[in-house]
C-alpha positions as CSV (number, residue, x, y, z in Angstrom):
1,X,-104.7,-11.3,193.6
2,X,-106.3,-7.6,194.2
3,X,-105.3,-5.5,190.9
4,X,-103.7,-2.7,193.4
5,X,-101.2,-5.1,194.6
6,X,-99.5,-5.5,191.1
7,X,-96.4,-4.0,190.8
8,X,-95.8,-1.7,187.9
9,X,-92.5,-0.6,186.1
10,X,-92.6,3.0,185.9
11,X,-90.4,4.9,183.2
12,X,-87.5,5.7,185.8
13,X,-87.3,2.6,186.5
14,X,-88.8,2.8,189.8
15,X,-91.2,0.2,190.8
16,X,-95.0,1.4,192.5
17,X,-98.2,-0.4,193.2
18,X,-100.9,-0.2,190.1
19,X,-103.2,2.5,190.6
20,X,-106.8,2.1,189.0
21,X,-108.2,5.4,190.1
22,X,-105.0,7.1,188.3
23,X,-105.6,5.6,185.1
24,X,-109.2,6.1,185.7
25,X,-108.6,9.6,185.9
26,X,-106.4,10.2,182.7
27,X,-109.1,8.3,180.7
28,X,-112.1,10.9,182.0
29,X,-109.3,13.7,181.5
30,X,-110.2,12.9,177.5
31,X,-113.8,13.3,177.8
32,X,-114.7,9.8,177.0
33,X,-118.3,9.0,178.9
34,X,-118.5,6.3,181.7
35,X,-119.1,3.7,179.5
36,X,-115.8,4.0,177.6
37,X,-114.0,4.5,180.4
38,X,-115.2,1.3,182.2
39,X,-114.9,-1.2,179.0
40,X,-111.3,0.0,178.4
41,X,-110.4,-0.5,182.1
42,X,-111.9,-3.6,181.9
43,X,-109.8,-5.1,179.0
44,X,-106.1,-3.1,180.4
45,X,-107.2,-4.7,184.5
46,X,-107.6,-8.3,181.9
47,X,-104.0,-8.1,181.2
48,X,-102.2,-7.0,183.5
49,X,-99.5,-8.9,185.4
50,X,-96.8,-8.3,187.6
51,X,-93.7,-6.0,186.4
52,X,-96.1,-4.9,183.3
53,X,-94.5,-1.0,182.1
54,X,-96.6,2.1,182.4
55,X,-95.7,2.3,178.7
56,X,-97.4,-1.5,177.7
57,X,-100.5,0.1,180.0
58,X,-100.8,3.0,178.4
59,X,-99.9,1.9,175.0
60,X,-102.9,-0.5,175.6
61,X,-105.4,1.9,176.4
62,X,-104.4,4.2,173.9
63,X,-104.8,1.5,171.2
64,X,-108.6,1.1,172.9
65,X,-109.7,4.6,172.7
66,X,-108.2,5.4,169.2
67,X,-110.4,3.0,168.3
68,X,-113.5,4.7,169.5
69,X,-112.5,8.2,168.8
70,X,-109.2,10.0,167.5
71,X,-109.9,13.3,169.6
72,X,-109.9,11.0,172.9
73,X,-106.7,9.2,171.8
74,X,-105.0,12.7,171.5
75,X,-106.1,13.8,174.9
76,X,-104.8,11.0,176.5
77,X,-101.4,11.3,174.5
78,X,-101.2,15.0,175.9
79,X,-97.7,14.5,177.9
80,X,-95.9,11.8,175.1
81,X,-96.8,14.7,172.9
82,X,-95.2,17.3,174.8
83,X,-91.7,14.8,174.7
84,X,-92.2,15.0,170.9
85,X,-91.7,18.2,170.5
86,X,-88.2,17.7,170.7
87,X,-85.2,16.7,170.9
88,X,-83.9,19.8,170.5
89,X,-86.2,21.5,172.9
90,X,-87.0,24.6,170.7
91,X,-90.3,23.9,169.4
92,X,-91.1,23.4,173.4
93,X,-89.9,26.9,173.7
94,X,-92.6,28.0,171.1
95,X,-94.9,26.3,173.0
96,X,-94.6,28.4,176.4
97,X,-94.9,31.1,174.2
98,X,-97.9,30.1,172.4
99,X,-99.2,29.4,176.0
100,X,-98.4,32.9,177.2
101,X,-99.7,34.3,174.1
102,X,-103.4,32.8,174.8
103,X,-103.2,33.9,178.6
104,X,-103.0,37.5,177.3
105,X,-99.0,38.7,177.2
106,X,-96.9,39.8,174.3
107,X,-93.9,37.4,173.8
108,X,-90.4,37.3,172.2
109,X,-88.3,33.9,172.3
110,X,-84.6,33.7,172.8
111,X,-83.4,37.4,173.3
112,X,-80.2,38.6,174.6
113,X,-80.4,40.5,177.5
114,X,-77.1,42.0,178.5
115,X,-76.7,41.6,182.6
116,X,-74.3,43.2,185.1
117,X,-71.6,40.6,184.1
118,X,-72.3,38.6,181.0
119,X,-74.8,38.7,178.2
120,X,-77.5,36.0,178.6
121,X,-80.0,34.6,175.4
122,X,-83.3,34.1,177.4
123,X,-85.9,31.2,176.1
124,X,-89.1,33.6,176.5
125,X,-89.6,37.1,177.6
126,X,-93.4,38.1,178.2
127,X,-94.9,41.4,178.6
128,X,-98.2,42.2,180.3
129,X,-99.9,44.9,182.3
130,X,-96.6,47.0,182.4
131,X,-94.4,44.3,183.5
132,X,-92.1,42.3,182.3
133,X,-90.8,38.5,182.9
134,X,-88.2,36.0,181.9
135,X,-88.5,32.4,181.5
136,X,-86.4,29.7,181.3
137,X,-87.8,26.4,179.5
138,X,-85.7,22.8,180.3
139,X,-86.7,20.3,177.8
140,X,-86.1,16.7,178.7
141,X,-86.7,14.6,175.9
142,X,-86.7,11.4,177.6
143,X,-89.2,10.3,180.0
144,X,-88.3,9.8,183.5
145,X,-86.2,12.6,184.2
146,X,-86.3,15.1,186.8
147,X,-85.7,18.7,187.0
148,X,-83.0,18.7,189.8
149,X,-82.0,21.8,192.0
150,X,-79.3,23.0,189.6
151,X,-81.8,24.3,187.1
152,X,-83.3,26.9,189.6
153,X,-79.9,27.3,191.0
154,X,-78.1,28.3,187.9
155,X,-81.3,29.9,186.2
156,X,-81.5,32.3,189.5
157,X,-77.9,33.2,189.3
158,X,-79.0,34.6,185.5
159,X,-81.9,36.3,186.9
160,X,-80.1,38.6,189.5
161,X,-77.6,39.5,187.2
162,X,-80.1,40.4,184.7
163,X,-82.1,42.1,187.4
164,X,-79.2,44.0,188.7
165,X,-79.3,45.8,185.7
166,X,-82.3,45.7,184.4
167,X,-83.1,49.3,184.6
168,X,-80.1,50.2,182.1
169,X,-81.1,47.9,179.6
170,X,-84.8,48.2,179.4
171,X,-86.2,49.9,176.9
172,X,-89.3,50.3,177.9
173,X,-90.1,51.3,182.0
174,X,-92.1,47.2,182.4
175,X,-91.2,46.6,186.1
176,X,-89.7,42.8,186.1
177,X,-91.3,40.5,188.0
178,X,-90.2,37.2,189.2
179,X,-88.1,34.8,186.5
180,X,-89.9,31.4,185.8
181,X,-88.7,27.8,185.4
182,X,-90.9,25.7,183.0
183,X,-90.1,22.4,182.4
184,X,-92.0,19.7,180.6
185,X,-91.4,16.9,182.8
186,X,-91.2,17.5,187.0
187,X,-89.2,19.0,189.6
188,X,-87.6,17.1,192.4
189,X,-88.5,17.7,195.9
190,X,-85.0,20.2,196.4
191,X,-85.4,22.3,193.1
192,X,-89.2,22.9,194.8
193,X,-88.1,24.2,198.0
194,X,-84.9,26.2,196.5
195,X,-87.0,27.6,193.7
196,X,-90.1,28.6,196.2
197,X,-87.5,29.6,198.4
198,X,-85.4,32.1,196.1
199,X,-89.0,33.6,194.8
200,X,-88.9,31.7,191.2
201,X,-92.5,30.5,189.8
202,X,-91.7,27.2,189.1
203,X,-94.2,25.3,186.0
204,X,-94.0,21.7,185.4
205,X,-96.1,19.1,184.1
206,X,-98.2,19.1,187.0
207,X,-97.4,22.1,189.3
208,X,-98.4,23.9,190.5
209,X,-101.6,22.1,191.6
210,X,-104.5,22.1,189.3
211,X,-102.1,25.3,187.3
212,X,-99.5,23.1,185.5
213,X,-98.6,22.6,182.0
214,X,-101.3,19.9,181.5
215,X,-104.0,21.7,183.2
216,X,-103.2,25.1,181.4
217,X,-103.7,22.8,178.1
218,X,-106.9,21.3,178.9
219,X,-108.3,24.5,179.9
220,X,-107.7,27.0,177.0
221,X,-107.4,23.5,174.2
222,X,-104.0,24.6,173.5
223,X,-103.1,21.0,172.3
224,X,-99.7,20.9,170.6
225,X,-99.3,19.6,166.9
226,X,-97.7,16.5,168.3
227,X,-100.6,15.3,169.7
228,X,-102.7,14.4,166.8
229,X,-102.8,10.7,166.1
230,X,-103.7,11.2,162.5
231,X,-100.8,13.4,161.2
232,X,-97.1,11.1,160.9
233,X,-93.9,12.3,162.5
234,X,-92.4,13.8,159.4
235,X,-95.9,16.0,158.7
236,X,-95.4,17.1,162.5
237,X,-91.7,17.8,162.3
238,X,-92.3,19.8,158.9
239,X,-95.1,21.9,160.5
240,X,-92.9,22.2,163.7
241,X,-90.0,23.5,161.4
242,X,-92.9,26.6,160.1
243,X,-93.7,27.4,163.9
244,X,-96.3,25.8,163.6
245,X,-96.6,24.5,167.0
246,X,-100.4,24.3,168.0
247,X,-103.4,21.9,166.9
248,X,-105.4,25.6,166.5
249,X,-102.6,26.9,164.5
250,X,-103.4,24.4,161.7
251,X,-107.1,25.3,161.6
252,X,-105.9,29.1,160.2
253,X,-103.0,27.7,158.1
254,X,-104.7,24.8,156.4
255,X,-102.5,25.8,153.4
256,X,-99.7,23.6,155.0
257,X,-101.1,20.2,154.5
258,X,-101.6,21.2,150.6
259,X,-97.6,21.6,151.0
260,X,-97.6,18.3,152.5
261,X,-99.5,16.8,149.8
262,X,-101.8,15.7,151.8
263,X,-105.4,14.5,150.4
264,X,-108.6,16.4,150.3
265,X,-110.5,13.0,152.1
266,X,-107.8,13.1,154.7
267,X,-107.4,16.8,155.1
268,X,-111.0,16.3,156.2
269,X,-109.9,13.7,159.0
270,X,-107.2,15.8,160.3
271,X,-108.7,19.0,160.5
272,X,-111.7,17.5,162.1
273,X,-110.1,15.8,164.8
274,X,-107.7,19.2,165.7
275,X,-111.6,20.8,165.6
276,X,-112.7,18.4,168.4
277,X,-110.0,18.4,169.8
278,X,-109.7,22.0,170.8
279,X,-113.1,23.0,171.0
């Protein structure tokens, strides 16, 4: 049988037809040369079978190119890292900052902004160029859900009524620009068009095209803590709980894996795979 007419189980639970120029792609995405990228698909195509999880696939070919090199195994772990930032979805909040911050704006996370009606506590303001924006961050920590269209729907209804009376509670004259939606996992087809629609810039794992979370990542190395396969969950939730929320971050504050106890020989290992990693 032809390896694209396997059926896979995807994390929804929805059932598609295997894809080997998609898991092609994520493996270049990690900057492993041809000849890695064609021995691992080689052993994942070897087991595959009908109703195999996109989980047992990728756990597979994570397993394989851990093996040759820890920097390619965090690359390729990019979006289960962004899901361990939670579960509380803070520390992903950090992160949009931290994204912002490296794109050249001046950011403050969760501020209360008093609107025309209510008083609302906004994720992430940004500043930049004499303008101002708001963004809203939805965290899903489980994989397979779907922004829906009452995100952009209620976050909109927050916008205007912070807009209406923006001018009374600024303190600084920062025109406001559109509010954004950024959310770690992807939007369904109605919170697109009402978002696009109402004039919200909608950021998701992978839109907008060649601009979403993932690409933004891979282009400036902003990796986040979570994705290095050498440090265990408690190190990353301990750095997490300092704000330290980016593989870089660690490179100036080294001094937190003496906290951590951690050993000279392995400080070595860590720090030298966050170096790759981002640079």
């Amino acid at each position: 049988m032809h390896i694209e007419n396997i059926d896979i189980i995807k994390n929804s639970g929805e059932k598609v037809k295997f894809s080997l120029e998609k898991l092609r792609n994520s493996l270049n995405r990690t900057g492993a040369n041809d000849k890695v990228v064609s021995d691992i698909l080689d052993k994942v195509i070897d087991e595959l079978y009908h109703g195999i999880s996109t989980k047992e696939i990728y756990n597979r070919a994570f397993a394989l190119l851990k093996k040759c090199k820890h920097p390619y195994a965090s690359k390729y772990k990019l979006k289960k890292a962004i899901y361990e930032l939670g579960p509380t979805g803070f520390p992903f909040e950090d992160f949009v900052s931290a994204l912002l911050k490296y794109s050249g704006y001046k950011t403050e996370v969760g501020t209360l902004l008093n609107g025309k009606c209510v008083t609302h506590e906004i994720d992430v303001i940004a500043d930049k160029n004499n303008t101002s924006t708001i963004i809203e961050c939805k965290f899903h920590s489980e994989q397979g859900l779907k922004c829906n269209v009452k995100i952009p729907l209620y976050i909109n209804s927050r916008y205007q009524d912070i807009k209406t009376n923006w001018n009374k509670i600024t303190k600084s004259k920062n025109r406001l620009t559109p509010g954004w939606v950024v959310t770690n996992t992807r939007f369904t087809k109605d919170a697109l068009q009402y978002g696009n629609c109402c004039g919200l810039y909608l950021l998701s794992w992978d839109y907008p095209t060649n601009d979403g979370i993932k690409d933004r990542i891979d282009r400036l190395g902003l990796y986040p803590i979570t994705a290095s396969t050498l440090l265990s969950k408690r190190e990353k939730q301990f750095l997490l709980s300092r704000s330290v929320v980016l593989c870089r971050d660690l490179i100036d504050d080294k001094f937190y894996l003496d906290h951590l106890g951690v050993s000279e020989t392995r400080k070595k290992k860590i720090l030298n795979e966050i170096i790759q990693l981002c640079g």
